[in-house]
C-alpha positions as CSV (number, residue, x, y, z in Angstrom):
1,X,-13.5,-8.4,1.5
2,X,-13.6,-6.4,4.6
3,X,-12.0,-3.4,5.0
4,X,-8.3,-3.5,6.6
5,X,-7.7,-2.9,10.2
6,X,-7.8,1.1,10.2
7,X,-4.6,1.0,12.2
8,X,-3.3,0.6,8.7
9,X,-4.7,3.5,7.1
10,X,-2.5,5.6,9.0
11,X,0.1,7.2,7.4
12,X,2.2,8.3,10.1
13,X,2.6,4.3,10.1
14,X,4.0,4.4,7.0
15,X,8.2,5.8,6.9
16,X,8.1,6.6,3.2
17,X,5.9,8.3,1.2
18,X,6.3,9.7,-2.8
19,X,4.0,11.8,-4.8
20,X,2.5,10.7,-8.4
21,X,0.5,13.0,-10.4
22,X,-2.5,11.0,-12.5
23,X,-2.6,11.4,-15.7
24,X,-6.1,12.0,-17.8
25,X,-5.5,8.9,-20.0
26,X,-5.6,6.9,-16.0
27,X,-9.5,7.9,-16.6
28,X,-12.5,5.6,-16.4
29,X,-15.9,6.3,-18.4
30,X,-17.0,7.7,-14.8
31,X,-13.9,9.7,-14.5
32,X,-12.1,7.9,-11.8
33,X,-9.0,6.6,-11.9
34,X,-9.0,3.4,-13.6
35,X,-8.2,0.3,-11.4
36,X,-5.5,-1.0,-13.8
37,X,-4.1,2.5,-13.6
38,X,-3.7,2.2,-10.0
39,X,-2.2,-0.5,-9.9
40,X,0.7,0.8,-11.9
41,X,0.6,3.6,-9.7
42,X,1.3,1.1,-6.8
43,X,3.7,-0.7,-8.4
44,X,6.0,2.8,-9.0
45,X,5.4,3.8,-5.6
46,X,7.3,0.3,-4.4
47,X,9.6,0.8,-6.9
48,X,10.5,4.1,-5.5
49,X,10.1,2.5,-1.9
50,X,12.9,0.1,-3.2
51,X,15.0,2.6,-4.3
52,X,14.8,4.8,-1.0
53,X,15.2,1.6,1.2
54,X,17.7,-0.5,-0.8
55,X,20.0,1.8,-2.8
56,X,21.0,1.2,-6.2
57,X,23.1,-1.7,-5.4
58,X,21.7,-3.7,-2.8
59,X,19.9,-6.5,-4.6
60,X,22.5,-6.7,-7.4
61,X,22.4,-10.0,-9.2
62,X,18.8,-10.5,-7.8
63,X,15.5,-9.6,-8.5
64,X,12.1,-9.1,-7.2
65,X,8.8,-10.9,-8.1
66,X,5.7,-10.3,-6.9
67,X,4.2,-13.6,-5.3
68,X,0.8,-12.2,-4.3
69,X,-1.0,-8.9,-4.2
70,X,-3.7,-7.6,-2.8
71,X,-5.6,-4.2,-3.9
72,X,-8.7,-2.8,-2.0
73,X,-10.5,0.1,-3.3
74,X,-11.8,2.4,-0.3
75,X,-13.0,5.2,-2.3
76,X,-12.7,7.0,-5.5
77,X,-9.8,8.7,-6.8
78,X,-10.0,11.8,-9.2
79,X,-7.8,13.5,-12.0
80,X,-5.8,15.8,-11.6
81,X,-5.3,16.1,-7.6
82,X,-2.3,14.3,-6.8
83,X,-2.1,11.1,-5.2
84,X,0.5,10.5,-2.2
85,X,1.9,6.9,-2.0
86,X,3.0,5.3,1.1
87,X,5.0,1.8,1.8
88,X,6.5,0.2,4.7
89,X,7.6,-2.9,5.7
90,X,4.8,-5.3,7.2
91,X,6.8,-8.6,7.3
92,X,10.5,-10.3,6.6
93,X,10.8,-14.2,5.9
94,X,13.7,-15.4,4.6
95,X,13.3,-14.9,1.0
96,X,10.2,-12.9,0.8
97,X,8.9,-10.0,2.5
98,X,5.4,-8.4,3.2
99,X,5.1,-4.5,1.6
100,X,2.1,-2.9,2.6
101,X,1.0,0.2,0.9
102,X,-2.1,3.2,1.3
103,X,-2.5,6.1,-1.3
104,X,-4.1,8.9,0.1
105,X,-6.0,11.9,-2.1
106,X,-6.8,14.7,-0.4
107,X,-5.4,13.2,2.7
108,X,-8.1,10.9,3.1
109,X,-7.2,7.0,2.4
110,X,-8.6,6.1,-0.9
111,X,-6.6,2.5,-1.7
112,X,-4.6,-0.4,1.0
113,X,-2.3,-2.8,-0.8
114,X,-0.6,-5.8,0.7
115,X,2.3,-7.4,-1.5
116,X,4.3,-10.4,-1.1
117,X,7.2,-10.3,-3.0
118,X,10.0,-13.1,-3.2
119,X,14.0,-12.0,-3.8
120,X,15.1,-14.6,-6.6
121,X,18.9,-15.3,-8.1
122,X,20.0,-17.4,-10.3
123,X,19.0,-20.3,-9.0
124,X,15.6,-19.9,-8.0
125,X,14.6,-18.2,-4.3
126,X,17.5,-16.3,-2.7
127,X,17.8,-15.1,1.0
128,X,17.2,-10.8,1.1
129,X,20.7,-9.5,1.5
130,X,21.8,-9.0,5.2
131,X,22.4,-5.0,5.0
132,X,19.0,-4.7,4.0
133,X,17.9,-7.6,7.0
134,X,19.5,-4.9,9.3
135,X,18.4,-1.8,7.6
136,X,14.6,-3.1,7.7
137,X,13.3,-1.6,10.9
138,X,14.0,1.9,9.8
139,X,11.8,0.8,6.8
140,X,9.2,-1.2,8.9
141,X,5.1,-0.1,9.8
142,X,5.8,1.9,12.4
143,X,3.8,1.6,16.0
């Protein structure tokens, strides 16, 4: 795959951003952090993302499943320095919504991740709510 448009690598694009310390069990034989290790680390980071953009109650009696995802490694990741990841807000539809994501280490951009993740209720695909439909720009890929 090609590398992402390096617009997207910017993360003064990016309106939230958490920290996440590796652990030395996220280790590879060749000392890197292991793929499958970062992937988790992705996943907390839009769980935290969630948390900042939707509150605790905003999806109540829904929930969120990842539809697609998309990982590409841009460079290697070490133990212990922390990692710093960022999320924003690429794309609404209806139901689903476009979360793009870039860890930095050391300030340089070491993984992009693009998720599509679709709001479901009890009966299968649910509209997001609208207070988070009108919260979303503060929450978007900025300019």
């Amino acid at each position: 795959m090609a590398r992402p448009d390096p617009a997207l690598l910017d993360p003064a694009r990016y309106p939230f951003s958490c920290a996440i310390e590796p652990r030395f069990s996220d280790l590879d034989l060749n000392r890197h952090i292991n793929n499958v290790a970062m992937a988790g680390m992705l996943e907390d980071g839009r769980v935290r993302f969630y948390r900042a953009a939707a509150g605790e109650g905003e999806f109540q009696g829904l929930a969120t499943m990842v539809a697609s995802i998309s990982i590409e490694y841009l460079g290697e990741t070490h133990y212990p320095e922390t990692l710093t990841v960022h999320g924003a807000i690429e794309q609404l539809g209806r139901t689903s919504q476009q979360i793009v994501q870039i860890v930095t280490q050391g300030g340089e951009p070491v993984v992009f991740c693009r998720t599509v993740i679709v709001m479901v209720g009890p009966e299968g695909p649910a509209a997001l709510p609208e207070d988070y439909r009108a919260r979303a720009a503060e929450w978007s890929l900025r300019a």
